[in-house]
C-alpha positions in Angstrom: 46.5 -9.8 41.7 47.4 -12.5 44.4 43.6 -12.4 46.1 41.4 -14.6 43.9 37.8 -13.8 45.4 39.1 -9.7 44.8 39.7 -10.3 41.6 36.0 -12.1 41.2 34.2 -9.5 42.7 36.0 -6.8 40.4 35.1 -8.8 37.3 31.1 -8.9 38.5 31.1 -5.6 39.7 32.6 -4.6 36.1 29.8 -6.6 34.7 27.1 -5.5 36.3 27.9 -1.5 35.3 28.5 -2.3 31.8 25.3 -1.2 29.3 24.1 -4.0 27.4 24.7 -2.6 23.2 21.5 -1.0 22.2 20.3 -1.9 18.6 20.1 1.0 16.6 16.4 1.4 14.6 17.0 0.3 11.4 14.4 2.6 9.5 15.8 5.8 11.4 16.9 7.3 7.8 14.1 5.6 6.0 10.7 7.2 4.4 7.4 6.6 5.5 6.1 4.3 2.7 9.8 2.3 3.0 8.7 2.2 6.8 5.3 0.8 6.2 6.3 -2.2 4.9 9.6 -3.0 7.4 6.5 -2.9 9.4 4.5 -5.2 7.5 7.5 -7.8 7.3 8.3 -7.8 10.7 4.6 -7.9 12.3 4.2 -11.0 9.8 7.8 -12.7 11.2 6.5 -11.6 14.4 3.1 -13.6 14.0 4.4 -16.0 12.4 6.7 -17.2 16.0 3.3 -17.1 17.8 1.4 -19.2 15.6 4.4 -21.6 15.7 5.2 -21.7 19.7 1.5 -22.1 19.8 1.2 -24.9 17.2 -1.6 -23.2 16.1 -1.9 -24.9 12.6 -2.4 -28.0 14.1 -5.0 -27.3 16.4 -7.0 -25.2 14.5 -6.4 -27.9 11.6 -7.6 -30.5 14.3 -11.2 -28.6 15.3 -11.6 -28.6 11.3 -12.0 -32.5 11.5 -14.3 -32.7 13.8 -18.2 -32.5 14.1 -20.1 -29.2 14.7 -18.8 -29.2 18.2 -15.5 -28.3 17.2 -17.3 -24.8 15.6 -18.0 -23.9 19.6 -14.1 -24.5 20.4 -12.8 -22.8 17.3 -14.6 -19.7 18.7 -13.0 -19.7 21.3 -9.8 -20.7 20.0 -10.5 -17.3 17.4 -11.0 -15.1 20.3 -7.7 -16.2 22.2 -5.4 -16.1 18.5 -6.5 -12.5 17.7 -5.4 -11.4 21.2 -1.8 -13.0 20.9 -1.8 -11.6 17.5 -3.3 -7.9 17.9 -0.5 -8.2 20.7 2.5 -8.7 18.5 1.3 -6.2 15.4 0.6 -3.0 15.0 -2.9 -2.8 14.5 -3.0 -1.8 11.2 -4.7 -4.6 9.6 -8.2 -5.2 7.8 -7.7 -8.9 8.6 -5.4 -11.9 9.6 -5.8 -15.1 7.4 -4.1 -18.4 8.4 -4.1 -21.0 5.7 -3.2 -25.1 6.5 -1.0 -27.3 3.9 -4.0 -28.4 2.0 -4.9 -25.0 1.5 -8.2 -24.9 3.9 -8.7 -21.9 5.1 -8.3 -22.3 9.3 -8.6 -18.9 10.7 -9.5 -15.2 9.8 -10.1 -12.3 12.5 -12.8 -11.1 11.0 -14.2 -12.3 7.0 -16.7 -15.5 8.1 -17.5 -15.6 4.6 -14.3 -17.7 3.1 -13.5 -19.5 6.3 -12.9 -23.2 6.3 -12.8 -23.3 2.4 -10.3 -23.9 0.4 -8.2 -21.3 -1.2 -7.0 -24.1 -4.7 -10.6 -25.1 -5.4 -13.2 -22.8 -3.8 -11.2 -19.4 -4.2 -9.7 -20.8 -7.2 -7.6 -17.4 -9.4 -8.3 -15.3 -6.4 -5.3 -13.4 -4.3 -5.6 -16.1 -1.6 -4.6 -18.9 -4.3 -1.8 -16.4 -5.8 -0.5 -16.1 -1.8 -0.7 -19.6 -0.9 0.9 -20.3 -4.9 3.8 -18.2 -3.9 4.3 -19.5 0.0 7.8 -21.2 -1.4 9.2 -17.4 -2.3 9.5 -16.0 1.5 7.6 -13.0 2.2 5.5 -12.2 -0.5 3.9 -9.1 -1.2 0.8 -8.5 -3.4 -0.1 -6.2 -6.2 -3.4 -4.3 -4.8 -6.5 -6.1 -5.2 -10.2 -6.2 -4.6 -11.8 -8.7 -2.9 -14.6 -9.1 -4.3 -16.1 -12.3 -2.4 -15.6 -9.9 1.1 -16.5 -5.9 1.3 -14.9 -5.1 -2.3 -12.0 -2.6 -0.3 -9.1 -2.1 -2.3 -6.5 -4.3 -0.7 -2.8 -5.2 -0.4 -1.8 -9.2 1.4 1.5 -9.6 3.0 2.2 -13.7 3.1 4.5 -15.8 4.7 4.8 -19.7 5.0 5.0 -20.7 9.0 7.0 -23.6 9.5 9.6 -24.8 12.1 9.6 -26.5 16.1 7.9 -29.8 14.8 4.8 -27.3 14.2 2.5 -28.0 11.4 3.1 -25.7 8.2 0.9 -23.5 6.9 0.4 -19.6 5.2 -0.1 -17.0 7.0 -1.7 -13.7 5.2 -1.8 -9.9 6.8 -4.5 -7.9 5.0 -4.2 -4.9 4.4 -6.6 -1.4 3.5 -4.9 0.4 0.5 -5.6 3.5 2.4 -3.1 2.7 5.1 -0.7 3.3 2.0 -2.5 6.4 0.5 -2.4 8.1 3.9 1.2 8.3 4.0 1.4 10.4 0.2 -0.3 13.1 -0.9 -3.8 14.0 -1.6 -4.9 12.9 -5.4 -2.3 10.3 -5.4 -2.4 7.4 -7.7 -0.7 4.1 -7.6 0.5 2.8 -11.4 2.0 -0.5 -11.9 5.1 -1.3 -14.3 2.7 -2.1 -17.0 1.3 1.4 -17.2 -2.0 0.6 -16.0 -3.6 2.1 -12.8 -3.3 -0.2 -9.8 -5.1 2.6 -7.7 -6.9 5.9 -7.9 -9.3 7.7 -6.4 -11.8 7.3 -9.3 -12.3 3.8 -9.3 -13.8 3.8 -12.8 -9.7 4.7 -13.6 -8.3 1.3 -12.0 -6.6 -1.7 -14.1 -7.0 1.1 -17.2 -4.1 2.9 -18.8 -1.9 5.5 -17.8 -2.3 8.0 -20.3 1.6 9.4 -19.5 2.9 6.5 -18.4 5.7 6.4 -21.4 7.1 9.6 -20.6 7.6 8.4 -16.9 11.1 7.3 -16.0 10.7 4.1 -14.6 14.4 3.4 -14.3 15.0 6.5 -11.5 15.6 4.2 -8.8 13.6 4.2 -5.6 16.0 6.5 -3.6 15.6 9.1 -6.0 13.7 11.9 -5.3 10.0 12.8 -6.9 10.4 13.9 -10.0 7.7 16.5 -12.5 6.5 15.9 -15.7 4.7 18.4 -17.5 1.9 17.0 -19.9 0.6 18.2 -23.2 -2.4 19.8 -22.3 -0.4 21.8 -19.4 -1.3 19.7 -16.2 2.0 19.2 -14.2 2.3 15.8 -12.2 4.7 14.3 -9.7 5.8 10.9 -9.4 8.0 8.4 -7.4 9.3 5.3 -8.7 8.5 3.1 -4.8 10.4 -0.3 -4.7 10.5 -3.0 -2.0 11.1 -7.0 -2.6 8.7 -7.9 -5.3 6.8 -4.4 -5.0 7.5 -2.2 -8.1 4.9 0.7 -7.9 5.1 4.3 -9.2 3.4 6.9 -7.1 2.0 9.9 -9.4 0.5 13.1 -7.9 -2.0 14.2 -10.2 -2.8 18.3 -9.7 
């Protein structure tokens, strides 16, 4: 084509019709409980940019320092992190926990009663220590826990280190009810860990004992497979699902 400026104006005109590629969900083909925590990991990776592009660490870290006035800013500072944060998430969340290098607890939405103390001396063995311990693996998820020191709700934390833009580091934890989870299996469910032992059932007298069956369960089914039945000694039919995801090895049992 000999006209230049045509030839231009054909090339923006082309541009400006053409559909930018639409990103296809990648949990389309994936079950609910496989869904819950894609959620999990990506609301954290999501916080996590905020709490860096806001330097967040720092400053809170900063109003730790200083006298009793700094409680009146931190306040405020609380108020305005929980909005960006509620904003990015999904709302499905007990409670958000940011953690600083030393391990001093910085921020939490909602549990007054462990913030500003330190998770390696003051909440020495608890899940906060085992989060912040683990802060060099990635996204790390734990095993269900109780925390006794807050409301004594069974719980499951979803951690992450936050790093990166000259930001300070730090440890940021998503809490999370276990009965987010149990809401997505069915009634008289129970959660069993790979050492046989109950990580969560409905009778709470039950948890961190044995699984009476547990040696007749095939662990090794694989998480895609489907739920398989097991028919027990004294009659009682049960259901269970081997549930896998990073460092999360669960089996779901449905106990009739």
């Amino acid at each position: 084509m000999k006209n230049p400026l045509l030839l231009f104006i054909l090339i923006f005109l082309a541009s400006c019709t053409t559909k930018p590629p639409v990103e296809k969900p990648v949990t389309g083909n994936k079950d609910q409980l496989t869904q819950f925590f894609i959620r999990c990991r990506s609301d954290l990776d999501n916080a996590r940019q905020v709490i860096v592009s806001q330097d967040i660490v720092k400053n809170l870290s900063h109003l730790q320092n200083m006298n009793a006035g700094g409680k009146k800013y931190y306040l405020l500072e609380r108020e305005n992190i929980t909005r960006m944060l509620n904003a990015v998430t999904e709302g499905i969340y007990s409670d958000y926990i940011l953690i600083n290098a030393g391990g001093i607890i910085i921020y939490t939405r909602d549990n007054n009663e462990i913030f500003s103390k330190n998770v390696r001396s003051h909440l020495k063995n608890s899940v906060l220590e085992e989060c912040y311990n683990k802060k060099a693996e990635g996204v790390y998820f734990s095993d269900v826990r109780r925390f006794s020191n807050f409301d004594g709700t069974d719980l499951i934390f979803v951690s992450g280190k936050v790093s990166g833009d000259n930001s300070f580091p730090g440890l940021l934890i998503l809490q999370v009810d276990i009965s987010k989870i149990m809401e997505l299996v069915e009634p008289n469910t129970a959660i069993v860990g790979m050492d046989g032992t109950y990580r969560y059932h409905a009778e709470r007298n039950l948890i961190d004992t044995p699984c009476a069956y547990f040696s007749s369960i095939d662990i090794g089914a694989g998480h895609e497979a489907s739920p398989r039945h097991l028919k027990l000694p004294e009659g009682r039919t049960i259901t269970y699902r081997v549930f896998n995801y990073e460092n999360v090895k669960w089996v779901f049992v449905t106990e009739k």
